[in-house]
C-alpha positions in Angstrom: -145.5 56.1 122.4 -143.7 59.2 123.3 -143.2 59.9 127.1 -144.3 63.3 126.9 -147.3 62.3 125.1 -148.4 59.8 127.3 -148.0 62.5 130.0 -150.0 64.8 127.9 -153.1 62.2 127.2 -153.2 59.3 128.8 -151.6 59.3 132.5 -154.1 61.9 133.8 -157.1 59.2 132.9 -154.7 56.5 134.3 -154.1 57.5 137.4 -157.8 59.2 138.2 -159.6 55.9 136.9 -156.7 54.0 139.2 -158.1 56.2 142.3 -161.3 55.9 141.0 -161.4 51.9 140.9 -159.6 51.4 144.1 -162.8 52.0 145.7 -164.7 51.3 143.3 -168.1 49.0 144.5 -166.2 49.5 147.6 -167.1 51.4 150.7 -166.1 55.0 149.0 -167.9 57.9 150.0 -171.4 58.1 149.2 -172.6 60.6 146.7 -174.9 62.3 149.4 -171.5 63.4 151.3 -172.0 66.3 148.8 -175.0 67.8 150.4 -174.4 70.8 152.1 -171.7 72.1 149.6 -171.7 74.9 146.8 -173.0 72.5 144.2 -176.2 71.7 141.9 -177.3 69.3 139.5 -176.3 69.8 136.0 -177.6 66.8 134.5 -179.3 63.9 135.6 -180.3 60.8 133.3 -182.3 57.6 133.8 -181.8 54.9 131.5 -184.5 52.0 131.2 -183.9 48.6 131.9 -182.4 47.4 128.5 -181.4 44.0 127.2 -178.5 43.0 125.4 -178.7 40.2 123.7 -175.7 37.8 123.0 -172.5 39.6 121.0 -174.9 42.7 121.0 -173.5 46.3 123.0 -174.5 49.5 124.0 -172.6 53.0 124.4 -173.5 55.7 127.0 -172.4 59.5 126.4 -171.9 61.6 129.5 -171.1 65.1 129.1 -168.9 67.0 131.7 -168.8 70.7 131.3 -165.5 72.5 132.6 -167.6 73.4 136.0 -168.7 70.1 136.5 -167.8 68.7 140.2 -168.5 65.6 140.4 -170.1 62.6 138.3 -171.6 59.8 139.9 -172.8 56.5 138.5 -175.1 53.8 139.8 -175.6 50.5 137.4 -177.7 47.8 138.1 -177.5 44.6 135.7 -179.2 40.5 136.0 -175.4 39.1 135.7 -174.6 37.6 138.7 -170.9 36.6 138.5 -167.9 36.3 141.2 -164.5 36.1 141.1 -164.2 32.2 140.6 -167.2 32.2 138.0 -165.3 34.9 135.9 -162.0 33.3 135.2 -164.6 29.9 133.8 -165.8 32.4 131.7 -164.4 32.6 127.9 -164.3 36.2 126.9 -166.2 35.3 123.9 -169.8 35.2 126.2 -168.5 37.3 129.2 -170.6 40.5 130.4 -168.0 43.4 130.0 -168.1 47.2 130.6 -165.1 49.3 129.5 -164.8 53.6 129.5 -163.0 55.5 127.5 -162.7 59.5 127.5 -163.3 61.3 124.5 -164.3 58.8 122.7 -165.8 55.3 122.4 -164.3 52.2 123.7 -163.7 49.1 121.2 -162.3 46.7 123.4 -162.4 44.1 120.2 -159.1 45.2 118.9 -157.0 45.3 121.8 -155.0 42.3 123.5 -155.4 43.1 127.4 -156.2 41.6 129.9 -159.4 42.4 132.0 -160.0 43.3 135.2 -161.4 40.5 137.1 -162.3 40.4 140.4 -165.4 41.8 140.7 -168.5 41.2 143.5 -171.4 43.0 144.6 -169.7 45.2 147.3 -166.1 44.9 146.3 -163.5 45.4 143.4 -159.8 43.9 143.7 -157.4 45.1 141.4 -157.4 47.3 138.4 -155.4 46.6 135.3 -154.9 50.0 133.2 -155.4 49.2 129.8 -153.5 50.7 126.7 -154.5 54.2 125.2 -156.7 55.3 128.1 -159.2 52.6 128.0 -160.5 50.0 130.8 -162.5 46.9 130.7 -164.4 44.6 133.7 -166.4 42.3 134.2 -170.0 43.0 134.7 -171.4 43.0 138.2 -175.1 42.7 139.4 -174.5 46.5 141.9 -171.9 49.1 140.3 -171.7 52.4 141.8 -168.8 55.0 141.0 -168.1 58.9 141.5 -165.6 60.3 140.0 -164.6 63.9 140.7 -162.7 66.6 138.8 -159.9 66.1 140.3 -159.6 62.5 138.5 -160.9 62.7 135.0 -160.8 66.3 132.7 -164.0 67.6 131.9 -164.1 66.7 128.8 -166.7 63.8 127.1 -167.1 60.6 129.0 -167.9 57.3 127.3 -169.1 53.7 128.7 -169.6 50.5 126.5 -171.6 47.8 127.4 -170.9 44.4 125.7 -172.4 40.8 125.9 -168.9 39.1 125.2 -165.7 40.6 123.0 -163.4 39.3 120.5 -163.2 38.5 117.0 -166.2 36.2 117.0 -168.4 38.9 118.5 -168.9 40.7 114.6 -169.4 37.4 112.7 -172.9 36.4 111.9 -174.5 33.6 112.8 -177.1 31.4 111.9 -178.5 31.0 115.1 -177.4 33.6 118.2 -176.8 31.3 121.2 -175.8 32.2 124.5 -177.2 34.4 127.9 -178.9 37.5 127.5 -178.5 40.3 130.2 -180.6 43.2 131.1 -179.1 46.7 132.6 -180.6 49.8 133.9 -178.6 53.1 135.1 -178.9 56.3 136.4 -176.2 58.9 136.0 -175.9 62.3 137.2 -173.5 65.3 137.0 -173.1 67.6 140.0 -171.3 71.1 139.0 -169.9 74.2 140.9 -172.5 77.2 141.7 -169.3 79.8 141.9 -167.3 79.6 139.2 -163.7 80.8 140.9 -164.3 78.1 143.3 -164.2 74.2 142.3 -163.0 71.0 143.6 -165.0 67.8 144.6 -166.7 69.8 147.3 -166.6 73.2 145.4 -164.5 74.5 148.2 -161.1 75.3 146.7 -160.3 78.6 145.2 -159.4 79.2 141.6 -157.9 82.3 140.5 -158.1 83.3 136.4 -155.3 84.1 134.9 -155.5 87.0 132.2 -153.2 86.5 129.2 -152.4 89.7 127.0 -149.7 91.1 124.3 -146.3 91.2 126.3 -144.5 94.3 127.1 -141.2 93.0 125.2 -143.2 92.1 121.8 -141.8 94.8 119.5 -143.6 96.8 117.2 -144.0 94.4 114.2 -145.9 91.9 116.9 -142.6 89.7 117.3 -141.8 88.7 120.3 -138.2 90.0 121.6 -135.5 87.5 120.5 -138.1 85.2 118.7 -138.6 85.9 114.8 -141.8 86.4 113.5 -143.8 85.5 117.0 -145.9 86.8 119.3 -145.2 86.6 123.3 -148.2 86.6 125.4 -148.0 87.4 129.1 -150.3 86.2 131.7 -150.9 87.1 135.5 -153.5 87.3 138.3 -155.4 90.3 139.5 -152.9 90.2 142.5 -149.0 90.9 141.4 -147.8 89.0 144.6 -149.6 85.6 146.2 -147.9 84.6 149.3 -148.2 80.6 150.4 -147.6 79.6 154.2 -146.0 75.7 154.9 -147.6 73.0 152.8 -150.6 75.3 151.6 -151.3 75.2 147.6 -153.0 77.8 145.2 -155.2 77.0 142.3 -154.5 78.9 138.9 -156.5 78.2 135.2 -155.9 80.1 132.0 -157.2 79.0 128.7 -154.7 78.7 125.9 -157.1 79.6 122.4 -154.7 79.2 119.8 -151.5 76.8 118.6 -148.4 77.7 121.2 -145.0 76.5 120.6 -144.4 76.6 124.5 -145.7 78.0 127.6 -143.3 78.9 130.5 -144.5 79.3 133.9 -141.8 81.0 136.3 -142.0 82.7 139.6 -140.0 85.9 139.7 -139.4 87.8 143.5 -139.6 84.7 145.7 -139.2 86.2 149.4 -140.5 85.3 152.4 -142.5 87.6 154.9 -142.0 89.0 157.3 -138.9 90.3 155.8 -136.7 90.0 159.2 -136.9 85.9 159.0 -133.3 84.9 158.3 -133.7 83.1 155.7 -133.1 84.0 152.1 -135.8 81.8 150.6 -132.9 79.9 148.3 -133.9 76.6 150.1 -137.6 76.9 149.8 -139.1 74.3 147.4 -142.1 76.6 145.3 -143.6 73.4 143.6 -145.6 73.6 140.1 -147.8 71.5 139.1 -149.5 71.9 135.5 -152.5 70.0 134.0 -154.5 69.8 131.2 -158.5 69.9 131.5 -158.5 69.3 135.2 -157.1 70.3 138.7 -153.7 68.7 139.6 -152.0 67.8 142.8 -148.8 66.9 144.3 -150.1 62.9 142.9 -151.9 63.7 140.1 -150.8 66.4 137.0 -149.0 66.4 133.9 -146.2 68.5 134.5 -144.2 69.8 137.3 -141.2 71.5 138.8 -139.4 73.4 141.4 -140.5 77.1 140.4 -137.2 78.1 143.0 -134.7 76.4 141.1 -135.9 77.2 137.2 -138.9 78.0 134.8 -141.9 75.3 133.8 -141.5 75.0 130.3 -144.3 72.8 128.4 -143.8 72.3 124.9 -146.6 72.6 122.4 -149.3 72.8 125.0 -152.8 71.2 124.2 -155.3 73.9 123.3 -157.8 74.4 126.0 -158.2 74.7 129.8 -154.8 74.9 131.9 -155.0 74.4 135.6 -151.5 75.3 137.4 -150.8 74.4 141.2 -148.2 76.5 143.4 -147.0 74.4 146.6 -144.8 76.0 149.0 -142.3 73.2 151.3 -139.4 73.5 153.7 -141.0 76.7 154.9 -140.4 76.3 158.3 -137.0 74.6 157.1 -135.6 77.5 156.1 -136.7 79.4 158.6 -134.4 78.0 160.9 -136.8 75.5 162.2 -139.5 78.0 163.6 -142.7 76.9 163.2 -144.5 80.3 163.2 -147.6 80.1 161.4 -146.9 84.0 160.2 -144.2 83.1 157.9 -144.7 82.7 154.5 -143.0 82.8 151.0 -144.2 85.1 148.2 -143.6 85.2 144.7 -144.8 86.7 141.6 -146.0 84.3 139.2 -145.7 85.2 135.5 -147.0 82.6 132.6 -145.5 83.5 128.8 -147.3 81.9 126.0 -145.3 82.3 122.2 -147.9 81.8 119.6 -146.9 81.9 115.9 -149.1 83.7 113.2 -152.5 82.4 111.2 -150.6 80.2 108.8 -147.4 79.1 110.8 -146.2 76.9 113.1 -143.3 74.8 114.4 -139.7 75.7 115.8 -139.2 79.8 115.3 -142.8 79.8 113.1 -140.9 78.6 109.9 -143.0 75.5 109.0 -146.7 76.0 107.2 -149.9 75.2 108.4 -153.2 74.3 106.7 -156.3 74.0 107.9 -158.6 71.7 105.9 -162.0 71.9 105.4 -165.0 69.7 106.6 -166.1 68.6 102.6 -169.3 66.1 103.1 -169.7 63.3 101.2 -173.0 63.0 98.7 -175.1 60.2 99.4 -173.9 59.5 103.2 -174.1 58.2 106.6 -173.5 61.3 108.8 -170.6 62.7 109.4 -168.7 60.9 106.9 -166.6 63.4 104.8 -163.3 64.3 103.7 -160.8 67.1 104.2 -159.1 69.5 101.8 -157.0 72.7 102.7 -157.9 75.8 101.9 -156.7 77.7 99.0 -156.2 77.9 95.3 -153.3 75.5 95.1 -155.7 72.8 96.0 -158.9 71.5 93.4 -161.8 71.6 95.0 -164.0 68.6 93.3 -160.8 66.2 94.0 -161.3 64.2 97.5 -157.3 64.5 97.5 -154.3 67.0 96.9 -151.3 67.2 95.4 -148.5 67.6 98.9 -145.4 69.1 96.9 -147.2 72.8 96.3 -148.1 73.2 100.2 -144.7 72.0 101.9 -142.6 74.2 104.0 -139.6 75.5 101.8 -137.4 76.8 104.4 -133.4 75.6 104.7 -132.0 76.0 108.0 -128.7 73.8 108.4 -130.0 71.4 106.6 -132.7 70.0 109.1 -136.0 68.3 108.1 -139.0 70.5 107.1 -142.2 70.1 108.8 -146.1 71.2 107.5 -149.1 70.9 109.5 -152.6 69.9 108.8 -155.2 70.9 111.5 -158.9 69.5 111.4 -161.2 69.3 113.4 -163.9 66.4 114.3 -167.4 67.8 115.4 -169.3 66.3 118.3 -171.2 63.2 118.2 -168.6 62.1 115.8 -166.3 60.2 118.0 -167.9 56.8 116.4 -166.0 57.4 112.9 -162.2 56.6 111.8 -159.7 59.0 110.5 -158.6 57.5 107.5 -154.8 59.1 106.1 -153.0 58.0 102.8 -150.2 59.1 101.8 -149.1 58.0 97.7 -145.7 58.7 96.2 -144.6 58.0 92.5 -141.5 57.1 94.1 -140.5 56.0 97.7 -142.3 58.1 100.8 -139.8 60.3 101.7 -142.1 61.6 104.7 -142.6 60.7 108.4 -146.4 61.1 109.8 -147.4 62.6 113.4 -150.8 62.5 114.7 -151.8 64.6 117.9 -155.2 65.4 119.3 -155.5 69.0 120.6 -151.8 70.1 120.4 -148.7 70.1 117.4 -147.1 67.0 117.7 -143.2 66.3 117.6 -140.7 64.0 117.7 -141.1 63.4 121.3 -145.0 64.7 121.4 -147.5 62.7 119.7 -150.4 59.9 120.0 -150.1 58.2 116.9 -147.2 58.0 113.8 -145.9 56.6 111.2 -142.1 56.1 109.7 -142.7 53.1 107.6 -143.9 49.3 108.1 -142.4 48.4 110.6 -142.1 51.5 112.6 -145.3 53.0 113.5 -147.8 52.8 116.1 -149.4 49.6 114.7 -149.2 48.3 118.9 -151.5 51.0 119.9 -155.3 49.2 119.8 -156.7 52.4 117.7 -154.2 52.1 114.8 -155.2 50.0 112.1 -152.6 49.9 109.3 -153.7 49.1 106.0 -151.5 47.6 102.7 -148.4 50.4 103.2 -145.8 50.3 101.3 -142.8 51.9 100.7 -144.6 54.2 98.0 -147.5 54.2 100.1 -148.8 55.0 103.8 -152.6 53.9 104.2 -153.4 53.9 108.1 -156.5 54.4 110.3 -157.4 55.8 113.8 -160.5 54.1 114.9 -163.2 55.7 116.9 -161.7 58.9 116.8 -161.9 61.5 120.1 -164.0 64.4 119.4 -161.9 67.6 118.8 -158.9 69.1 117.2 -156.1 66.9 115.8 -153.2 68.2 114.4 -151.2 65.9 111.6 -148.1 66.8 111.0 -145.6 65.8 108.0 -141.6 65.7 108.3 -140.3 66.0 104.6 -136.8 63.7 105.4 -133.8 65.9 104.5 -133.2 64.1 100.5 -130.5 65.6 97.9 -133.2 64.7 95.1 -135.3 67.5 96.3 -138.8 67.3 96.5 -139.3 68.7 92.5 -140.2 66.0 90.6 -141.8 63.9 93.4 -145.2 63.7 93.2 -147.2 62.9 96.3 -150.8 62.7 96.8 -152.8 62.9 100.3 -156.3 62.1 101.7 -157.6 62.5 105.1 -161.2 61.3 105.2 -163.6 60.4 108.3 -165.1 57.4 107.4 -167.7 55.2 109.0 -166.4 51.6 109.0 -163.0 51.4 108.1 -161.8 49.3 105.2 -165.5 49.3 103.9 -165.3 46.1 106.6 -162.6 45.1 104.5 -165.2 43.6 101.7 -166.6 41.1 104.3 -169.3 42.8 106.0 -171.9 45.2 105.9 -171.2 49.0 107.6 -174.0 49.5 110.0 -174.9 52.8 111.9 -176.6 53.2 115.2 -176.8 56.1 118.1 -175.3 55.8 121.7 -178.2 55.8 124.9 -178.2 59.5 124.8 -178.7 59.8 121.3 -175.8 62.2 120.9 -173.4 60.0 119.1 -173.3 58.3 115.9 -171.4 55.6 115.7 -170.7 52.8 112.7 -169.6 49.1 112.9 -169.2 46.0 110.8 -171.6 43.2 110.5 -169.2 40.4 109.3 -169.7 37.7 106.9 -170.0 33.7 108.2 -166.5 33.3 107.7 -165.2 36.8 108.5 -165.1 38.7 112.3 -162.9 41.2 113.8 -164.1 44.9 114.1 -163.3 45.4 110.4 -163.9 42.1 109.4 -160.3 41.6 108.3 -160.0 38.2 110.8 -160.6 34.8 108.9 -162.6 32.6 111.2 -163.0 29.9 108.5 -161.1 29.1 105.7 -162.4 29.0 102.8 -161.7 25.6 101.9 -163.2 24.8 105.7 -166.0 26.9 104.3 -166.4 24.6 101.0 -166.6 21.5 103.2 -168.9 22.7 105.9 -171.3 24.3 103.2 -171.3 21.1 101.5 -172.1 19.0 104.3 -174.5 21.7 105.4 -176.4 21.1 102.7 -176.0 17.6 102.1 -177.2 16.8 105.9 -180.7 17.7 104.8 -180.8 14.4 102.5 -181.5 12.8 105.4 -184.9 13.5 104.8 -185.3 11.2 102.2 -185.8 8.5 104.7 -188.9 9.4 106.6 -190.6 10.2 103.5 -189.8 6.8 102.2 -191.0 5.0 105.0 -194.2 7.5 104.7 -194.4 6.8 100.7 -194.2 3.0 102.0 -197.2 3.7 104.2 -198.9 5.7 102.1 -199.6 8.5 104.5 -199.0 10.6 101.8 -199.9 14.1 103.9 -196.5 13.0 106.0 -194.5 12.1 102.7 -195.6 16.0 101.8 -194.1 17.3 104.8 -191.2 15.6 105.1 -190.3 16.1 101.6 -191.3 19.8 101.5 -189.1 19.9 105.0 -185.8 18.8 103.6 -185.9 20.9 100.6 -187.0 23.9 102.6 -184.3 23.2 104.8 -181.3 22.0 102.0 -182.5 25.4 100.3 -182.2 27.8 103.5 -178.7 26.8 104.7 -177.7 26.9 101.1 -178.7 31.0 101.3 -177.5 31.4 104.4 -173.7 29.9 103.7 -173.7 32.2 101.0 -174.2 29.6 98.0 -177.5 30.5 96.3 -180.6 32.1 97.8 -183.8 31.1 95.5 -186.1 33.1 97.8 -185.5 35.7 100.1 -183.5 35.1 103.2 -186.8 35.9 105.8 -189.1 33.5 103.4 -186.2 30.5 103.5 -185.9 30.7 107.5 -189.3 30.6 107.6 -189.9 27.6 105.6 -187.5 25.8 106.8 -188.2 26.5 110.6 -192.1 25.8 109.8 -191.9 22.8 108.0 -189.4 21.5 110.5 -191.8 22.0 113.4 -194.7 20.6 111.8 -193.1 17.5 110.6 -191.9 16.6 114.2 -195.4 17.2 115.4 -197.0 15.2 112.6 -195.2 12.2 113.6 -196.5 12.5 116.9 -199.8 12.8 115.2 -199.4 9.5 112.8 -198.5 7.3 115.7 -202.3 8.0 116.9 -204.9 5.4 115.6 -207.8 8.1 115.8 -209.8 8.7 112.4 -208.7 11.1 109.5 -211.2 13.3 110.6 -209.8 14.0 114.2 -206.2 14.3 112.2 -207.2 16.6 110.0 -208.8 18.5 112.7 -205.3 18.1 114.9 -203.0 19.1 111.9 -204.9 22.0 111.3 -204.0 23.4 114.6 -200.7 22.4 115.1 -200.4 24.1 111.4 -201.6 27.4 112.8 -199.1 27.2 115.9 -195.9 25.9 114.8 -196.6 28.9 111.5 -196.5 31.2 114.6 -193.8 30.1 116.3 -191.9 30.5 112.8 -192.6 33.9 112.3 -192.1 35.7 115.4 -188.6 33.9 117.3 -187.8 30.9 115.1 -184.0 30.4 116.2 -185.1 30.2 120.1 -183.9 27.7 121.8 -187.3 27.3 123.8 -188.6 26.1 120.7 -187.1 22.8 120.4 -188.9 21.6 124.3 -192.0 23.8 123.0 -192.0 21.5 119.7 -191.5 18.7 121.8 -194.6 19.9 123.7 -197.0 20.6 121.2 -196.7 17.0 120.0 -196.9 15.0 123.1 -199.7 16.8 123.5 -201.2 15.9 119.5 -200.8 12.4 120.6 -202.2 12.7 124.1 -205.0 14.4 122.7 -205.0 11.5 120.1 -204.9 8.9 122.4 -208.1 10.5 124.7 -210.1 10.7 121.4 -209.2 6.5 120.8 -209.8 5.8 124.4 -213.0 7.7 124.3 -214.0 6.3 121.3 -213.3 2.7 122.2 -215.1 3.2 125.7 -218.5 4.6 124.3 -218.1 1.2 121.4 -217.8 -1.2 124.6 -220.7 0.8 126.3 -223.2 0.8 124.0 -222.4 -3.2 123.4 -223.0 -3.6 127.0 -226.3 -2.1 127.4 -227.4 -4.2 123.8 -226.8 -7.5 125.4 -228.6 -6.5 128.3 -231.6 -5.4 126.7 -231.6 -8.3 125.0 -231.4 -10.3 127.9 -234.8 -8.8 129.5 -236.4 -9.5 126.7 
């Protein structure tokens, strides 16, 4: 990915969740070290003690407003694992918990490696994992914070998951493996004054006020710049003087698509004016970041104000927070450490905006934004996008490309056009879908950006052809592209605006009788779960977010079902001997047509049918009943013929059987109906027909005793007589 873009998105997460973790289920500061401070409770939330059964997960929505403080997280779970007990542990059945900001984790399609190393009161080493998202190892005691100084206040998401990997989607006949249970309680602390923020609340922030600039010319274009619009922005306060080491906190919101935004310091000087330094040597440090507070360690952008401007390139739409740091103060100064010296400046901010309709280099390239169109018949959410305007049919789920392209020649550079959409909250659980069909071969490059144009050297995800795109990124999926044909997806995508933008590759056929059709839908599973699966739909813990995944085949797995577990000539074999395995039936109910216990031939007989007819539905052969009504015959019969044979090897009357068969009947149709495929059921089984013959055995000895008895006390009345 593009440096700049990875400054942009992801290093700001990287580096907070690195501080964060480092003393993480450590000795950190405890969230009551807040008392006292200009804070209150935004939200709090308490979630249940919840289970999660084997390949099962859970998702957890937290919502940090841009006054938010501080965030703080306590999870209690019934996994009990150490360091040593980890690395045993396949990932397949291994407790996990990843985060991912602005949208949902999916730690299934990603090839990291995990953070191990976790205990109750400790955490040793963090691994940052690709595209902003982390995974670990469950522990019994979590507890975070983290601050706004560390994460943007933006949308916060945790997964829960009972083991990841292809295997985790694929259904099974019967779910083995540990289940754990987890309870949480989350709460958000935010900022009473709104000028002042920080962990503590005790840092200043001044607002920055943006308006038309003085050098815009009549027409609205800025001086120098055609067909744009300069905006200015300042403080209340033309001059802000810093002493040695001591930083001020600026924020201004950017509202619309920028090309750049400069940040410069004009009239540096120091004070008082008879110091003898000229303030050349002073170091005025800027620091710029997107969504949250920077520092010296922690920002996005920065540079020495002193030496030359700030310039950021197609900033991100949204909150700005921009840092001034004055050093070598007392270095210039000649060495004097006089705490009444200080350097002053005048900091000015210009934004260049293009008009509704434009954007790019100059404001030459066109811009479209497409409309939310909903599908009929739908999960939520899932729609498609179309651009405004009459070139463009309205009951088509596509559009013709060639009619809205950019048609400007400027040295014979590449055009660009831009397609802005935007993805409404509690959406983050659907995939942006883009295709991109040519008659002929694509003659277009594809740049994908969330909150900001994206560029050559600006972007989160693209695509040039086959084999250069972002297919390493774990939130790409690229589908059967061609060289006519583009067909990509970016799963679980983050709430917000994205920006796609299409370079038209300088040709010398022109673009005239190409003909090239787009789609950009938001779908629920992608690939329909590639034909293997069924597209399920559930809610996150908050009930804020909708979110879709597959539910694989026997033979299929992978978060879109596109991994083959078994072949399907392994499948052939191993539904055939499925099957066939039930013939083994046959001989108990010989050996009870032999014996004529012809109630046992019944069940055995009726078992092994039931049983060659369930697992011939569930391998997908033939179903002759429902799925519910095989498992239940088969489990049923199954139960009741082990417990009959228990039953036969009494030598108590037919009545007493009858009697005994009737109540094993009742239980074992029970146990069948509520949690067949338990594993307790095989010693409960067991159970229930040691205790049929114990039961068996008492009613022969009691039988035989009160026979010998009453003999007894014959011959001895005989005997007086």
């Amino acid at each position: 990915m593009a440096d700049n873009s990875i400054l942009c998105s992801v290093s700001s997460l990287i580096l907070s969740l690195f501080t964060l973790f480092s003393c993480l289920f450590g000795h950190g500061n405890s969230i009551e070290q807040l008392a006292g401070y200009n804070t209150f409770t935004i939200s709090s939330f308490k979630y249940p003690e919840t289970q999660i059964r084997p390949f099962d997960m859970r998702y957890i929505r937290v919502d940090l407003p841009p006054w938010f403080s501080s965030m703080s997280i306590a999870l209690k779970s019934s996994v009990n694992l150490d360091i040593k007990s980890v690395e045993n542990v396949p990932k397949s059945a291994l407790p996990m918990i990843c985060f991912r900001e602005g949208s949902l984790p999916l730690p299934d399609v990603s090839n990291t490696s995990f953070g191990v190393a976790l205990s109750n009161s400790s955490f040793e080493g963090t691994q940052v994992l690709q595209n902003s998202e982390q995974c670990y190892p469950v522990s019994r005691n979590m507890t975070m914070k983290l601050t706004n100084e560390q994460i943007s206040a933006r949308v916060l998401y945790f997964g829960l998951f009972n083991g990841v990997g292809p295997t985790r989607t694929q259904s099974k006949m019967i779910v083995r493996g540990p289940s754990y249970s987890f309870a949480a309680n989350i709460s958000v602390e935010g900022c009473i004054t709104s000028s002042m923020q920080g962990q503590y609340c005790n840092q200043t922030v001044e607002l920055l006020s943006c308006g038309l600039s003085r050098n815009n010319s009549g027409n609205g274009s800025a001086s120098g710049f055609f067909n744009q619009s300069m905006l200015s922005c300042s403080n209340n306060f033309v001059t802000s003087c810093l002493g040695d080491e001591e930083m001020k906190i600026y924020t201004l919101e950017i509202l619309r698509v920028a090309e750049f935004l400069t940040v410069s310091a004009e009239n540096v000087r120091l004070r008082p004016v008879n110091n003898s330094g000229n303030g050349s040597g002073i170091d005025l440090m800027c620091f710029a970041r997107y969504g949250a507070m920077p520092s010296a360690t922690l920002h996005d952008f920065s540079g020495n104000l002193n030496k030359s401007p700030l310039v950021i390139n197609s900033p991100k739409v949204g909150q700005w927070y921009i840092s001034i740091l004055a050093l070598n103060l007392s270095k210039e100064t000649g060495g004097s450490q006089s705490n009444v010296s200080k350097v002053c400046y005048s900091l000015e901010l210009q934004e260049l905006e293009c008009p509704l309709g434009k954007a790019g280099p100059n404001c030459l390239s066109e811009r479209y934004m497409l409309q939310t169109v909903l599908r009929k018949d739908s999960t939520p959410f899932e729609s498609y996008f179309l651009p405004y305007g009459e070139k463009v049919m309205s009951d088509a789920a596509n559009f013709l490309l060639e009619p809205l392209l950019s048609n400007y020649s400027f040295g014979g550079l590449d055009t660009w056009t831009y397609f802005i959409l935007d993805i409404p909250h509690g959406a983050a659980g659907g995939n942006l879908h883009i295709r991109l069909t040519s008659d002929r071969k694509l003659n277009y490059e594809i740049y994908v950006r969330n909150g900001g144009l994206p560029s050559l050297v600006n972007w989160d995800y693209y695509y040039v052809n086959k084999t250069s795109n972002s297919h390493g990124s774990m939130f790409f999926a690229l589908y059967s592209s061609s060289e006519e044909k583009a067909d990509f997806y970016i799963l679980y995508v983050r709430e917000g605006t994205w920006n796609i933008a299409l370079r038209n590759l300088n040709s010398t056929d022109g673009t005239s009788n190409r003909q090239t059709t787009m789609s950009v839908s938001l779908e629920r599973c992608p690939k329909r779960c590639s034909y293997h699966g069924d597209c399920k739909s559930a809610l996150d813990a908050s009930g804020l977010t909708s979110y879709s995944f597959c539910a694989c085949d026997r033979t299929h797995g992978g978060f879109d079902c596109s991994i083959e577990i078994v072949s399907r000539q392994g499948h052939i074999w191993q539904s055939i001997a499925l099957i066939a395995s039930n013939a083994a039936a046959v001989l108990p109910a010989f050996w009870a047509l032999r014996q004529k216990a012809f109630a046992e031939w019944v069940i055995y007989t009726s078992s092994g049918i039931s049983s060659g007819l369930y697992h011939a539905c569930d391998v997908g052969t033939w179903c002759a009943l429902s799925f519910g009504v095989l498992q239940f015959f088969d489990f049923w019969l199954s139960f009741l013929a082990v417990v009959s044979t228990f039953v036969y090897l009494t030598t108590i009357g037919e009545v007493y059987k009858r009697a005994i068969h009737t109540v094993v009947a009742i239980l074992t149709a029970l146990m069948a109906i509520t949690k067949a495929t338990r594993p307790s059921n095989v010693i409960l089984v067991m159970a229930i027909g040691a205790l049929a013959l114990l039961v068996g055995w008492l009613i022969e000895f009691s039988t035989k005793y009160r026979s010998l008895s009453f003999s007894m006390d014959l011959c001895l009345n005989s005997l007086e007589r």
